[in-house]
C-alpha positions in Angstrom: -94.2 74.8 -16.4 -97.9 75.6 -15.2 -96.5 79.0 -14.2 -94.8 79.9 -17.7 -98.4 78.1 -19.7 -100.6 80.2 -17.9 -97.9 83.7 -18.0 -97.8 83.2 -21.7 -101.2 82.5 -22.3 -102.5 85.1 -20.5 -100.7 87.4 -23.1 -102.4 86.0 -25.7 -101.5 82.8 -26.7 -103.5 80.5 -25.9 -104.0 78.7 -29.0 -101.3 77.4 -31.8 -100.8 80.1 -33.7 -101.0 82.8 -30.7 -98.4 80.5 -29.3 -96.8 81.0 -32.8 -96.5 84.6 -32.3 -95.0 84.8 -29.3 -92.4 82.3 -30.5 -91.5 84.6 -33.8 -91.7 87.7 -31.4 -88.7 85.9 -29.4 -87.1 84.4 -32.0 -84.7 87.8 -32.4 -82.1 86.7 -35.1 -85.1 84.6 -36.8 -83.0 81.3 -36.9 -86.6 79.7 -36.4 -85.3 78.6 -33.0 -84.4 80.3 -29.7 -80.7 80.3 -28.3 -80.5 80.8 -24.2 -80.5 84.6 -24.5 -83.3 84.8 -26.8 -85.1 82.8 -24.2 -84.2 84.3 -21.4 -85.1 88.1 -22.9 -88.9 86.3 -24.0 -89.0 84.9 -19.9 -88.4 88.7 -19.2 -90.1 90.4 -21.8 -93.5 88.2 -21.2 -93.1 88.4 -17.7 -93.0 85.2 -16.2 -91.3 85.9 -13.3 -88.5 84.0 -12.9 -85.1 83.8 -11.2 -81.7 83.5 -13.6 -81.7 79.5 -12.0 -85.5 78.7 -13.0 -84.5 80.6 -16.5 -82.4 78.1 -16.8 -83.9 75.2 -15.6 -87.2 76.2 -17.9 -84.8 76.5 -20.9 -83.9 72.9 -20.4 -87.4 71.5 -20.2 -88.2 73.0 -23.5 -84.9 71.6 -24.9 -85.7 68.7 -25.4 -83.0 67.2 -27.6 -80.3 69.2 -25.4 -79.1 70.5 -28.4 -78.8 74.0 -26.8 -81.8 75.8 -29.2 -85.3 75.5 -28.8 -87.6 74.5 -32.3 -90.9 75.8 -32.8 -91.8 72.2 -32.0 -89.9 72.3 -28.8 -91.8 75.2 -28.1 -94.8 74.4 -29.3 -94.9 70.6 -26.9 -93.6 72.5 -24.3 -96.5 75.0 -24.0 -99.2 72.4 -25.3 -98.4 69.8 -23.0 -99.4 66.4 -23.3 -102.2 65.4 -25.4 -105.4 64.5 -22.9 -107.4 61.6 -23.6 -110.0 62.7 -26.0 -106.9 65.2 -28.0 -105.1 61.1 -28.1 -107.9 59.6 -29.6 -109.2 62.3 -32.1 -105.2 62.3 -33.2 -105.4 58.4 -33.4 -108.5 58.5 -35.8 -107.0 60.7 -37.8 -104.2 58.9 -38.0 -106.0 55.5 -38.8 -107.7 57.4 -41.6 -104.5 58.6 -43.4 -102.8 55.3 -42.9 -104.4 53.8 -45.7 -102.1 50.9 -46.3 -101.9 50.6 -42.4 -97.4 50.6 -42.2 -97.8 52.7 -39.4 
């Protein structure tokens, strides 16, 4: 996954919406998700550098409801990674904030 991050955002995305972009760019049929072959054409086309096998075991990472397509969000948590510490608590203070009648 650190290989594919730093592929992709060497070609420009390194924030949301350059992330975004490459997204639609893949996204060929625009079904606002990506089917195997769209993903495997965007591993190609962005060159990552990978082997049919870690194609495939990439695709399935990102997939993270299995359902065989990958979401924007998908995407999006795939390429972002996990939130670091001080991303956690700036979301959690924002959250606090909007959760006026605190139901969670």
């Amino acid at each position: 996954m650190t290989h594919i991050r730093e592929k992709i955002a060497a070609r420009g995305a390194r924030g949301i919406m350059g992330i975004g972009r490459k997204f639609k760019i893949a996204d060929d049929d625009n079904s606002k998700s990506l089917d195997k072959n769209e993903f495997k054409k965007a591993m190609h086309d962005f060159r990552i550098g990978l082997n049919d096998k870690q194609v495939e075991q990439a695709f399935g990472i990102f997939d993270r409801d299995g359902s065989g397509d990958i979401t924007y969000d998908e995407f999006l948590r795939s390429m972002r990674g996990s939130m670091n510490e001080t991303r956690a608590a700036i979301a959690m203070q924002a959250f606090r904030i909007m959760d006026k009648d605190r139901s969670g």
